[in-house]
Residue, then its C-alpha position, 0 to 999 in steps of 0.5 A: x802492287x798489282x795483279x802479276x805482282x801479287x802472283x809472283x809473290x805468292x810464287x815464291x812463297x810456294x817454292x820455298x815450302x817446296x824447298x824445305x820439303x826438300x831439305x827435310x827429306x834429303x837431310x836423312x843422308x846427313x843428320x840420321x847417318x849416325x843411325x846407319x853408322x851404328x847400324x853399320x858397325x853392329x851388321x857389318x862390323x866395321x871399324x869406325x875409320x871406315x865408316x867414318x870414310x863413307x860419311x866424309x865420301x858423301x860430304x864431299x861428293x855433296x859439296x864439290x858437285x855444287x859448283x857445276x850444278x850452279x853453274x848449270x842451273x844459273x845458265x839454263x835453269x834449276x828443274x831438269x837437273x833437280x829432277x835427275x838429282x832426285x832419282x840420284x838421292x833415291x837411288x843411292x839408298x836403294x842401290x846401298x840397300x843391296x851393298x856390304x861391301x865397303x867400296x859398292x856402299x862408298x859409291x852408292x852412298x856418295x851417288x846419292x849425295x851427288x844428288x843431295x848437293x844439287x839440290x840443297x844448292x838449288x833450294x839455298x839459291x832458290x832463298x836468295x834470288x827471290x827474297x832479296x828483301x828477306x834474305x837471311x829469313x828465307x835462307x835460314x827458313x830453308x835450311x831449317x828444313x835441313x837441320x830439322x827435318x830428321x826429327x820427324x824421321x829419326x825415331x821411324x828410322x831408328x824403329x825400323x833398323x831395330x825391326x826390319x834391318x839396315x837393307x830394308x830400311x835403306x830399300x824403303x826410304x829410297x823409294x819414298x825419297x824418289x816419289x816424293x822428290x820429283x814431283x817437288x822438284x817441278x817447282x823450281x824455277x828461277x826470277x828473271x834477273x830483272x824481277x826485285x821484290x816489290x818490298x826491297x828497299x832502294x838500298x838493297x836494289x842498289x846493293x843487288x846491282x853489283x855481281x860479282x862472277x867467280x872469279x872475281x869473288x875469288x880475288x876478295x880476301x873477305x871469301x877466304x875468311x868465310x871458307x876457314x870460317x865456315x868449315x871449322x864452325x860446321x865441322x861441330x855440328x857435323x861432328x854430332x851430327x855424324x858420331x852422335x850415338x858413338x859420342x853417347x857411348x863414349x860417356x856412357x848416356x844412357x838411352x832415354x838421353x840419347x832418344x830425346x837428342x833424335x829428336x832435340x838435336x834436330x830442332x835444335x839445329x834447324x831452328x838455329x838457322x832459322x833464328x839466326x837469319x833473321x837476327x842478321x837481317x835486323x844486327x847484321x851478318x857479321x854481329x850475328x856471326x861473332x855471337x854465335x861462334x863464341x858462343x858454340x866455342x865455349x859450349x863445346x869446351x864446357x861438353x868436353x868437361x861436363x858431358x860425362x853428366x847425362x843431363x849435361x850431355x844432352x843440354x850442351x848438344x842441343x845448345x850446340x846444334x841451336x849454335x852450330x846450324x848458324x852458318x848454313x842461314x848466316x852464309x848464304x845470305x851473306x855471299x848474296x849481299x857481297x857478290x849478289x844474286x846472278x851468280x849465286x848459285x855457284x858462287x855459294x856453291x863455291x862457297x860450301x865446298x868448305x864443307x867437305x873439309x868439315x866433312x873429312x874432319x868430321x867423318x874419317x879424321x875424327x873416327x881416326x882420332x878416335x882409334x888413335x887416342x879412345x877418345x873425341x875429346x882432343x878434337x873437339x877441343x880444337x874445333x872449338x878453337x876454331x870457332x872462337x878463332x872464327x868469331x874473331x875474324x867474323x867482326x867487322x873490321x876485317x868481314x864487311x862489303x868487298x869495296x866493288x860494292x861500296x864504290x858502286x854504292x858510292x857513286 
C-alpha cells in the first residue's frame, strides 16, 4: 500500500467519526421527541393526535427530502448542501423555540427535519461509498451514532425542560446544534467513482461494478420488499422512540425505570445497528435480517402481555431498541451490495422514504388509536406481525442479488 493509499484511508476513517458525530447531534429531533412531546402536552395542553402530527411532519419532511438531496450530492457533491442542512437543523429549534402555535411548530420542526434528512442520507453514503470492504460495519458504525447518541443528551435535556423550560431548551440546543454542525460538515466529500478500498476483495470489486440507477432499482421486485420491510420493523422502534414516556404512563412505570430507559434505550438502539452490521458482513444481509425481525416480533408481543411489570417494561424495550435499530445498518448496506455505490445516495434515499410510513404509524396514527381505543396495545400487535411478516420475506429464497448482478458476475 502506498503513501496516498494509506492517506486516503486514514480519510475516510475521519469522515465517518465526523458522520457519527453528526448523527449523534442530529438525532435529538427524533429519539428525545418523546421529551418535548410530554413537555408539549404539560405546556401547551395538546392532545396527542396533535403532537403526534408534529412527529409524523418531521418523519416525513426527513425522508421525502433524501431523494433530491442525493441526487444533488451524488452529481455535484455532498459539502455545501451539508452546510446549508446544518443552519437548517439548528434553526428548526431556535425558530420552534419562539412557537405555540401548532402550524408555526409544525413548519419549524419540520424545517428542521428537512435539514436532519440531508444529512443523515449524506453521512449513510458517506459508509457505503468509501468502505466497500466493510460496509455493513461502517453503515451500522454510523448509524450507531443516530441510535446512541441521545443517551448522552437525553438526561441534560430532560433537566433543562424540568429547570428552564420547553422555549429555552429548545433556543440552547439549536445554537449549539448550528455551532457544532458546520464546522463537521466541512468534511464531507465523496471517493472518486474509480477509487476501491485497497482491502476489497476481487469479488466485491466485481459485485460494485454494476450500478444500477433509480429507476432501474425501481424495476426490481427485491426493492419493494425491503420498502414493506423496512417501515413496519422501523415503525416499532419509532413507536418507543416517539411515545415512550406516554408508553410509561399507560402502565403505570415508575420514574426510576423510566430514567434508566433514557439512557438504555439509546445504547440499546445504537449498538443493534452496529451489532447488526457487522454479523451481516460475516452471515449475510438477509440471515441477519430474518434473526433479527423475528426476534423483535416476538419481543413485542410478550411486552404487550408483561410490560405492566415495571421490570418487564424496562428489559423488553431495551431488547427491542437492541433488535429494532437493525434496519438503519442492515439497509444500507444492503441497497449498496444490490444497486451499487454511484447512485447510492439516492437510491437509499429512495429507499428511506419508507419511513416517513412508519413515521405516520408512529407519530399521528398511534396517538389516534390511542384516543380511539385508550391503549397502544392493539397497535403494537400489528407491528409485530409486520415484523414477523418481514422476517419471512427477508429469507433468501425470495431477498437475494437482483439477477443484472448475477449475470454480470457470471460472465
Amino acid at each position: 500500500m502506498d503513501t496516498h493509499q494509506i492517506s486516503i484511508s486514514n480519510y475516510r476513517w475521519l469522515l465517518i467519526c465526523a458522520s457519527f458525530i453528526i448523527m449523534m447531534i442530529i438525532s435529538i429531533y427524533q429519539y428525545s421527541w418523546f421529551l418535548f412531546a410530554y413537555a408539549i402536552e404539560s405546556r401547551l395542553h395538546w392532545d396527542l393526535a396533535s403532537i403526534g402530527l408534529t412527529f409524523t411532519i418531521y418523519a416525513y419532511a426527513a425522508t421525502f427530502i433524501q431523494p433530491f438531496s442525493g441526487y444533488i450530492s451524488d452529481s455535484y457533491g455532498p459539502r455545501k448542501i451539508a452546510i446549508i442542512a446544518s443552519f437548517l437543523v439548528g434553526i428548526g429549534f431556535i425558530f420552534a423555540s419562539f412557537s405555540s402555535a401548532h402550524l408555526v411548530f409544525y413548519l419549524f420542526y419540520g424545517l428542521g427535519g428537512l435539514g436532519v434528512g440531508v444529512l443523515y442520507g449524506i453521512s449513510i453514503a458517506c459508509a457505503i461509498k468509501w468502505f466497500p470492504d466493510k460496509r455493513g460495519f461502517a453503515t451500522g458504525f454510523v448509524v450507531f451514532g443516530f441510535g446512541a447518541g441521545t443517551a448522552v443528551f437525553n438526561w441534560f435535556i430532560q433537566e433543562l425542560l424540568n429547570s428552564k423550560g420547553l422555549d429555552f431548551t429548545l433556543l440552547l440546543i439549536g445554537l449549539l446544534m448550528i455551532s457544532i454542525l458546520i464546522p463537521l460538515s466541512l468534511l464531507y466529500a465523496y471517493p472518486n467513482e474509480d477509487w476501491t478500498s485497497p482491502f476489497t476483495s476481487l469479488e466485491q470489486k466485481v459485485i460494485a461494478s454494476s450500478n444500477y440507477k433509480p429507476f432501474e432499482m425501481l424495476a426490481t421486485y427485491q426493492f419493494y420488499l425491503i420498502y414493506f420491510s423496512f417501515t413496519v420493523t422501523v415503525s416499532i422502534v419509532l413507536m418507543f422512540g416517539a411515545q415512550l414516556k406516554m408508553l410509561a404512563r399507560e402502565f403505570n412505570i415508575p420514574a426510576n425505570y423510566f430514567n434508566l430507559l433514557l439512557i438504555l434505550f439509546p445504547i440499546g438502539n445504537g449498538l443493534s445497528r452496529v451489532v447488526s452490521g457487522a454479523i451481516s458482513d460475516r452471515i449475510g444481509r438477509e440471515r441477519t435480517m430474518v434473526l433479527f425481525y423475528s426476534l423483535l416480533g416476538l419481543s413485542i408481543i410478550f411486552f404487550v402481555f408483561f410490560a405492566h411489570i415495571a421490570i418487564l417494561f424496562m428489559i423488553t424495550v431495551f431488547i427491542a431498541a437492541l433488535l429494532g435499530g437493525s434496519p438503519f445498518a442492515l439497509y444500507p448496506a444492503t441497497i449498496g451490495d444490490y444497486y451499487g455505490s454511484k447512485f447510492a445516495t439516492t437510491n437509499y434515499g429512495i429507499t428511506y422514504t419508507s419511513k416517513a410510513w412508519a413515521g405516520l404509524i408512529s407519530g399521528w396514527l398511534s396517538g389516534y388509536l390511542v384516543m380511539k381505543f385508550g391503549s397502544y396495545k392493539l397497535l403494537l400487535i400489528l407491528l409485530a406481525i409486520g415484523s414477523l411478516i418481514a422476517a419471512i420475506i427477508s429469507n433468501q429464497k425470495l431477498m437475494h442479488t437482483p439477477s443484472k448482478k448475477q449475470e454480470e458476475y457470471a460472465d
